[in-house]
MIKE-522728 format. One record per residue (C-alpha): residue number from 1; residue in three letters; chain; x, y, z. Coordinates in Angstrom, 2 decimals. Each point is the difference from the previous one (the first is absolute). Layout:
pos/code/unit/u/v/w
NUM/ALA/A/X/Y/Z $
...
END
This chain:
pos/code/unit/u/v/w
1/UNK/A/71.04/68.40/-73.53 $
2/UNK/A/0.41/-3.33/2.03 $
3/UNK/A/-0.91/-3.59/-1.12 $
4/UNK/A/-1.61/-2.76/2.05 $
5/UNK/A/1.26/-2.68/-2.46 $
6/UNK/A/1.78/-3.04/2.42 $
7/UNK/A/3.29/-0.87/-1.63 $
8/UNK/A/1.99/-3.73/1.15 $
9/UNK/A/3.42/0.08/-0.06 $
10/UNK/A/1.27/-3.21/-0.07 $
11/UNK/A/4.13/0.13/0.14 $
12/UNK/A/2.29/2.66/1.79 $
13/UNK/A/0.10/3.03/-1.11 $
14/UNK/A/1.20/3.47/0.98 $
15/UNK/A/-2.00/1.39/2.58 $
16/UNK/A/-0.40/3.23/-2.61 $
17/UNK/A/-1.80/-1.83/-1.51 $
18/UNK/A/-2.77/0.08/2.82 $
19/UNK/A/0.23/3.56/0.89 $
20/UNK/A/-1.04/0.88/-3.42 $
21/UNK/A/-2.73/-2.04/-0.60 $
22/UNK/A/-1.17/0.15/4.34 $
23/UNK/A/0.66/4.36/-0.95 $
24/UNK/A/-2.74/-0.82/-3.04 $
25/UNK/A/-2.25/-1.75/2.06 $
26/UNK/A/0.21/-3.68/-0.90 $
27/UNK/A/0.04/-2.49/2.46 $
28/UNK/A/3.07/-2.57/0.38 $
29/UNK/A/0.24/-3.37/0.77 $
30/UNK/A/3.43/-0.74/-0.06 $
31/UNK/A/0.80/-3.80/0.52 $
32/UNK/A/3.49/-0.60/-1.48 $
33/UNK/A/0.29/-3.51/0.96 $
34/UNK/A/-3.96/-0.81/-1.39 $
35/UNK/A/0.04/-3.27/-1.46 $
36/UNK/A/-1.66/-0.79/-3.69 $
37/UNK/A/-2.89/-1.93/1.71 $
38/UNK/A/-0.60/3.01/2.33 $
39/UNK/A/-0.18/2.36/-3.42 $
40/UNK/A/-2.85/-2.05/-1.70 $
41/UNK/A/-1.85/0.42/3.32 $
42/UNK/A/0.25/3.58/0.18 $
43/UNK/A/0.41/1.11/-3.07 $
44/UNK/A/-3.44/0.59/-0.74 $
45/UNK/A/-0.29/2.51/3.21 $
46/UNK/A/2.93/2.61/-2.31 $
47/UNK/A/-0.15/2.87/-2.69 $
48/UNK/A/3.95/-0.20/-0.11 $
49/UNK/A/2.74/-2.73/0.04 $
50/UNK/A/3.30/1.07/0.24 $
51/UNK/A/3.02/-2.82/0.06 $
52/UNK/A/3.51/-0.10/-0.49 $
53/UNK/A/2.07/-3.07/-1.01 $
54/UNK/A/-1.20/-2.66/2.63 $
55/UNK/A/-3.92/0.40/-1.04 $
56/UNK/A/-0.97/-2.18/-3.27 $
57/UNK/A/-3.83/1.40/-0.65 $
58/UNK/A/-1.16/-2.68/-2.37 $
59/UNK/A/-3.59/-0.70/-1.30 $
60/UNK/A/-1.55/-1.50/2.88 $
61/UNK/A/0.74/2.96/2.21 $
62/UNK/A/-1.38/2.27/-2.83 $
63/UNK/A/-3.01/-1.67/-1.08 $
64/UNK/A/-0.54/0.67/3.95 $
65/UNK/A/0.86/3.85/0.09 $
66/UNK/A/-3.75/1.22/-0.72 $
67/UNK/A/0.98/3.68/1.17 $
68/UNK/A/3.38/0.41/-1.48 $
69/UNK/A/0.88/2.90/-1.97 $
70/UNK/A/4.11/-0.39/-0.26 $
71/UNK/A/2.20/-2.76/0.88 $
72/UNK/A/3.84/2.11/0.42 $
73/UNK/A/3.25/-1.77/-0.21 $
74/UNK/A/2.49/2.30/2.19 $
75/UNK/A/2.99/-0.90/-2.86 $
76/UNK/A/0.62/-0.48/-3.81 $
77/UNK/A/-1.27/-3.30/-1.02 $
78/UNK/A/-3.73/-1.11/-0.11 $
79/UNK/A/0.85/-3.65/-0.71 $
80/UNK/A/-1.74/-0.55/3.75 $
81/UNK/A/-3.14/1.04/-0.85 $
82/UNK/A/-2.67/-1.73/-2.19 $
83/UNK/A/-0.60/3.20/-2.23 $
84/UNK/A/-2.12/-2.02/-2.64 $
85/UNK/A/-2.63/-1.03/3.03 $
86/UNK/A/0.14/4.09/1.12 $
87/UNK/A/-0.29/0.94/-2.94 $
88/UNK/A/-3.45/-2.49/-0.76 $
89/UNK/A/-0.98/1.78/3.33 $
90/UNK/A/1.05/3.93/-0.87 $
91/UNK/A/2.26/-0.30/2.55 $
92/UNK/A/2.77/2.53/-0.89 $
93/UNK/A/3.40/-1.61/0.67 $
94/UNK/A/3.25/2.80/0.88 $
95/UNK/A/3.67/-0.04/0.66 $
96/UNK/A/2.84/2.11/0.85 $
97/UNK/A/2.34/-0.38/-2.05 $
98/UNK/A/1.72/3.61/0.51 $
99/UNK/A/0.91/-1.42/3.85 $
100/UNK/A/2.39/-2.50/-1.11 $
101/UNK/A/1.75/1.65/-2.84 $
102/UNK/A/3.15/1.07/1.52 $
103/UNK/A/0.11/-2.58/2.55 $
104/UNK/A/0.15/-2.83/-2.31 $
105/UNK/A/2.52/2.11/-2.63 $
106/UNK/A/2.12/0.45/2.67 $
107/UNK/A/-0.16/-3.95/1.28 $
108/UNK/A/0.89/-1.03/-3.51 $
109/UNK/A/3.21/2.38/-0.23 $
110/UNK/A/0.92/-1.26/3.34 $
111/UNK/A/-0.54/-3.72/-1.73 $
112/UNK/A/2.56/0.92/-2.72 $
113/UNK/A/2.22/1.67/1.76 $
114/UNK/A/0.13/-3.32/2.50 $
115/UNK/A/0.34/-2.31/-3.24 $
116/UNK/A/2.65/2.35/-1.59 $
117/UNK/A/2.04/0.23/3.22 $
118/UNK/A/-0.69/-3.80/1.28 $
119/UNK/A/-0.83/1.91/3.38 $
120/UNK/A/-2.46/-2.58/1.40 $
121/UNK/A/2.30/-3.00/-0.95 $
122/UNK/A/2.77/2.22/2.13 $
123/UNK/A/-2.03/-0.34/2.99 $
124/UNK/A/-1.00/-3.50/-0.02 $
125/UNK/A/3.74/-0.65/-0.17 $
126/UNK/A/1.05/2.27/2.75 $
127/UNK/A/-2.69/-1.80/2.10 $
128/UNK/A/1.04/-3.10/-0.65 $
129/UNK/A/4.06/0.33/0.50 $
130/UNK/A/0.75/0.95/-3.38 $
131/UNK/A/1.99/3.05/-1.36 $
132/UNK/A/-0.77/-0.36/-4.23 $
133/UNK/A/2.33/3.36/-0.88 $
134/UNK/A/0.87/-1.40/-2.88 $
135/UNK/A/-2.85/-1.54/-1.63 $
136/UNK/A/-2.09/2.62/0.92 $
137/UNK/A/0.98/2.04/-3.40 $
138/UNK/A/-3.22/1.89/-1.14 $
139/UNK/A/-1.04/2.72/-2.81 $
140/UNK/A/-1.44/3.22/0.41 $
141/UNK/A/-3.14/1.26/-1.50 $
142/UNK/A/1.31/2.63/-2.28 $
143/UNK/A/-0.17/-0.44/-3.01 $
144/UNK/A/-1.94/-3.08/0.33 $
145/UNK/A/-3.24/-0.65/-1.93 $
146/UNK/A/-3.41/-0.18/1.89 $
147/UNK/A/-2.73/-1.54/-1.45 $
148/UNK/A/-3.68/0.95/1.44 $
149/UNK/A/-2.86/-1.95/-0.86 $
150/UNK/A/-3.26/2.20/0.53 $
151/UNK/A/0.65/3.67/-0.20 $
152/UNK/A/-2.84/0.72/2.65 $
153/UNK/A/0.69/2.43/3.65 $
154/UNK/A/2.40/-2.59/0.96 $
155/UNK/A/1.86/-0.43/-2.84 $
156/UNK/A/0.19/3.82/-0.84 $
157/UNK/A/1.71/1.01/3.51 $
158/UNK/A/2.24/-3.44/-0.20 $
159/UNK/A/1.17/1.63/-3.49 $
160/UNK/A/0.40/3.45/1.52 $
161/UNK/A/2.24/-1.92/2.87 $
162/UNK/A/1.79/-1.93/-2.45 $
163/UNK/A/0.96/2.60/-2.45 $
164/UNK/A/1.35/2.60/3.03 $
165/UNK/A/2.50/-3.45/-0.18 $
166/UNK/A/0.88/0.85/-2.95 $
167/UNK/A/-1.29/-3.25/-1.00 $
168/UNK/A/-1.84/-0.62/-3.66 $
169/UNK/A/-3.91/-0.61/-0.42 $
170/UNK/A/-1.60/-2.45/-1.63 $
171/UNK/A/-4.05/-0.09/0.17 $
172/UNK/A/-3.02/-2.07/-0.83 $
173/UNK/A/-3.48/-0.25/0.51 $
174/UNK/A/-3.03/-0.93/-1.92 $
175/UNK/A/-1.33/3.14/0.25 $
176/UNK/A/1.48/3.54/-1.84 $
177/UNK/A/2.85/1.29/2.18 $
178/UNK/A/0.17/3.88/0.56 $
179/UNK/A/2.44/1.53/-1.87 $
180/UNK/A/0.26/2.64/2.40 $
181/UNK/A/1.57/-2.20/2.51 $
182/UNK/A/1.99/-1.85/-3.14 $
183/UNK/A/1.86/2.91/-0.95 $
184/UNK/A/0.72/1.11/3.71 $
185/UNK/A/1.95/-3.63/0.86 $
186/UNK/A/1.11/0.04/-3.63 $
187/UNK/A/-2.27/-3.68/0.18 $
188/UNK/A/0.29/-2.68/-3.05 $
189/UNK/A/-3.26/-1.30/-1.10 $
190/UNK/A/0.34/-3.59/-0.63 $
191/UNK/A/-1.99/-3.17/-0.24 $
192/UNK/A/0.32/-2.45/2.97 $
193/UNK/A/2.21/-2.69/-1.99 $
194/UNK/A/2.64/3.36/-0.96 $
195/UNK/A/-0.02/0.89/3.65 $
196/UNK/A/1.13/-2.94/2.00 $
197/UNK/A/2.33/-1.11/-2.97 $
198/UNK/A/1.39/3.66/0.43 $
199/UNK/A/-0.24/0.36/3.93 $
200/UNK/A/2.12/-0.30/2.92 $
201/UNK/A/-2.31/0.77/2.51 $
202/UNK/A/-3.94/-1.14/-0.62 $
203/UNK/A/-2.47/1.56/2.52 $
204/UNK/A/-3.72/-1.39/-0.22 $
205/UNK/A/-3.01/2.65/0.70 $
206/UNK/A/-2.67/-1.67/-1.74 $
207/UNK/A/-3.49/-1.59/1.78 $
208/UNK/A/-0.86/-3.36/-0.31 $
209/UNK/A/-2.37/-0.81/-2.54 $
210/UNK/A/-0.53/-3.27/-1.94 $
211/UNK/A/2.53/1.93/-2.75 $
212/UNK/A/2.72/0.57/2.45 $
213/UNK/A/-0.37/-3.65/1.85 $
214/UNK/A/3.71/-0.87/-0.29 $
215/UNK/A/0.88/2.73/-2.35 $
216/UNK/A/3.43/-0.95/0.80 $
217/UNK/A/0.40/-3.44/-0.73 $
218/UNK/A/2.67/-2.50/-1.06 $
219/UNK/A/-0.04/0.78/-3.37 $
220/UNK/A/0.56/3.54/0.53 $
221/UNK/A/2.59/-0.18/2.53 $
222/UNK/A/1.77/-2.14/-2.61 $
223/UNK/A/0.68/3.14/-1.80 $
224/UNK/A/1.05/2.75/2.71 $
225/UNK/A/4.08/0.18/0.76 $
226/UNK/A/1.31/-2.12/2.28 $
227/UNK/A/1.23/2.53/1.58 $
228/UNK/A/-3.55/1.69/0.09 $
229/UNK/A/-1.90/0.44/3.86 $
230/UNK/A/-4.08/-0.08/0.57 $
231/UNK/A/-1.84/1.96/2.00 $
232/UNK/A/-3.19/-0.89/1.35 $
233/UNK/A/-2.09/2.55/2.18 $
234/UNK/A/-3.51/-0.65/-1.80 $
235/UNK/A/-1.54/-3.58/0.21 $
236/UNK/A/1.49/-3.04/0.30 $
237/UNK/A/-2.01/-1.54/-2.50 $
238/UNK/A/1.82/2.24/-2.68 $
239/UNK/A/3.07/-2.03/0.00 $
240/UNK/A/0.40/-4.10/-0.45 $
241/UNK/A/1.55/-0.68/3.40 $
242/UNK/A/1.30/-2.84/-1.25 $
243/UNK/A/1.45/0.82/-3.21 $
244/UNK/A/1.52/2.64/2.35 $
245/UNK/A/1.75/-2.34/2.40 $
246/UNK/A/1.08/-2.66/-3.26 $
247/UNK/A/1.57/2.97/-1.65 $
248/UNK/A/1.70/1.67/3.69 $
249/UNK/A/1.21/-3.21/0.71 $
250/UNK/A/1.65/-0.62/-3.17 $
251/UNK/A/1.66/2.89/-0.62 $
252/UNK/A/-2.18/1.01/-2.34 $
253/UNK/A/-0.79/3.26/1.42 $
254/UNK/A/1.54/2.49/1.92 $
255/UNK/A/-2.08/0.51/3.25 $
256/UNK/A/-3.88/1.02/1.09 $
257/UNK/A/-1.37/1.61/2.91 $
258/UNK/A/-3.33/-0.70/0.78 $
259/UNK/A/-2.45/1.64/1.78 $
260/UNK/A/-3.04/-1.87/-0.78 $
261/UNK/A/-1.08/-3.81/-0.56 $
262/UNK/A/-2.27/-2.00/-1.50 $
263/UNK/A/-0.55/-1.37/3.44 $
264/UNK/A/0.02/2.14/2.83 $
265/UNK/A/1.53/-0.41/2.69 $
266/UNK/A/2.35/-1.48/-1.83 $
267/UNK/A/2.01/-1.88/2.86 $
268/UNK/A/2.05/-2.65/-1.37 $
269/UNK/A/0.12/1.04/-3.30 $
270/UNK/A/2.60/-1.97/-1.72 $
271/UNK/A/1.33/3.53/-1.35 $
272/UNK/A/1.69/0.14/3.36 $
273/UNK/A/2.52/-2.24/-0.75 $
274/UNK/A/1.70/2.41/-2.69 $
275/UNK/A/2.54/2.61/0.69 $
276/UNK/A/-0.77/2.14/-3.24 $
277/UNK/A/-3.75/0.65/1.58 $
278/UNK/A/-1.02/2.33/2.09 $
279/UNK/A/-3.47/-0.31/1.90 $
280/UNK/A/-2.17/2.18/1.79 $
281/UNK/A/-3.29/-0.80/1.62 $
282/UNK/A/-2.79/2.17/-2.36 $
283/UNK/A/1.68/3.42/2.06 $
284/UNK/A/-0.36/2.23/-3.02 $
285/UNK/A/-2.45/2.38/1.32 $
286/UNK/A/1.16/-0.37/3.72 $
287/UNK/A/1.24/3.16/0.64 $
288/UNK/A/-1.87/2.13/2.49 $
289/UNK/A/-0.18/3.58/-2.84 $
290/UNK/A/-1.69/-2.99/-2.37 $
291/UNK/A/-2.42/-0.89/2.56 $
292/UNK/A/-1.06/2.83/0.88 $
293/UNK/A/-0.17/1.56/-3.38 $
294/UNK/A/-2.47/-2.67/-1.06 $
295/UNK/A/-1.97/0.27/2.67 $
296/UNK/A/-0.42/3.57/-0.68 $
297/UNK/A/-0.90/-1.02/-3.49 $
298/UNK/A/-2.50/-2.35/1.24 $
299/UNK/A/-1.63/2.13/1.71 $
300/UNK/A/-0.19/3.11/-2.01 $
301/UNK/A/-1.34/-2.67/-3.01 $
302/UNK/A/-2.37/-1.13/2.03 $
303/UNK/A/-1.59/3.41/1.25 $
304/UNK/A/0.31/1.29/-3.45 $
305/UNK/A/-2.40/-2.81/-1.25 $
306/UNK/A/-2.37/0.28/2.52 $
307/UNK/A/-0.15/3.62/-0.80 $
308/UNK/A/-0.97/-0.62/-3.87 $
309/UNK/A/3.76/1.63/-0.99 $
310/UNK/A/1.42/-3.37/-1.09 $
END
């Protein structure tokens, strides 16, 4: 059974993507570059919007979308999309979160392992003349402790990762965490204060929300080790970039690598100037498996809600 809905897909995306939806008889526009004054003037002519990161669908373009069914977001977060206006319009709103699981997991232990070893500070000094043998002493993960905020996909395989370290888990979230997966990475429930007092490592994989606006602010990097590293791979908004550079600079804290910003791009960030940071431009599910894992998500979400399934 084919469909004759007309789907607009706004950002790059794996051409998978296509075939499916083309194989189920939907038609494609695909204009990766379309700009957010070109989306208000289309929108209306669409049963399906599919975007990535680049796209913002806000209001305007929804109070416009007269035909649309689903508005897809080819990654995790929905923090893009206006889901109160969809949702005032029965618009059903989807993700793929399953397509960036590992992909981000694995970015983060490639973070820690860079912050442990003081590999990207190596580099810059090779570059530039230098040969810092000797100040270059780092710590392994091993017996380290690893403190996850949000127990979701994400969080789950990072723990899985983590504990094939040999490294010790501590979790939080808002919402119950399986004990399944507790007793497997031998986890430690704790509150969030307990965790980054306790931590070495913090990794962030929570969304942002007016609750988690800054989460991680001055007053609660005031109590981590100084020692202690952050990880951020989930919004920039999470963390207080500025408590984050005050406490860096001062020796305060131990190191962060960042993979996300409150402002993005985030060229000329003043974080730059540290050595303890380590920065990476929003890459986290940039890995061609990722991409085209949640494009086949996509997809198969999409065909399973035109087909009543879903």
């Amino acid at each position: 059974m084919g469909f004759d809905d007309s789907v607009l897909i706004c950002d790059e995306v794996d051409s998978i993507l296509i075939k499916i939806l083309e194989d189920n008889g939907l038609k494609i526009s695909y204009e990766p570059k379309i700009s957010p004054q070109e989306i208000v003037e289309k929108i209306s002519n669409y049963n399906i919007v599919i975007v990535r990161s680049r796209t913002t669908i806000t209001k305007e373009m929804i109070d416009k979308a007269e035909k649309c069914k689903i508005i897809a977001r080819v990654g995790v977060g929905l923090d893009n999309v206006d889901q109160e206006a969809a949702k005032a319009k029965n618009i059903r709103v989807i993700n793929a979160v399953e397509g960036a699981m590992n992909a981000v997991a694995e970015l983060v232990l490639g973070l820690m392992l860079s912050l442990a070893r003081q590999t990207a500070r190596g580099d810059r000094a090779i570059r530039n003349g230098q040969w810092l043998k000797s100040e270059l002493k780092g710590t392994e993960l091993k017996g380290k402790y690893l403190g996850i905020i949000g127990i979701g996909n994400i969080g789950k395989r990072l723990g899985r990762l983590a504990r094939a370290l040999n490294m010790n888990i501590i979790g939080y979230d808002v919402i119950p965490i399986d004990e399944e997966f507790s007793k497997e990475v031998g986890l430690m429930k704790a509150d969030l204060d307990t965790l980054l007092q306790s931590s070495d490592y913090v990794s962030i994989h929570v969304p942002l929300l007016d609750s988690t606006y800054h989460l991680i602010d001055a007053k609660k990097i005031s109590t981590m080790k100084k020692t202690a590293k952050i990880i951020n791979t989930s919004r920039g908004g999470v963390v207080d970039e500025d408590a984050l550079y005050d406490a860096l600079k001062d020796g305060r804290l131990g190191g962060a690598a960042l993979d996300v910003f409150e402002k993005e791009p985030a060229i000329g960030t003043k974080l730059a100037e540290l050595d303890n940071v380590i920065l990476t431009p929003h890459i986290g599910a940039q890995t061609k498996e990722a991409q085209s894992l949640a494009a086949n998500v996509i997809a198969e979400k999409i065909i399973q809600i035109l087909r009543g399934v879903i």
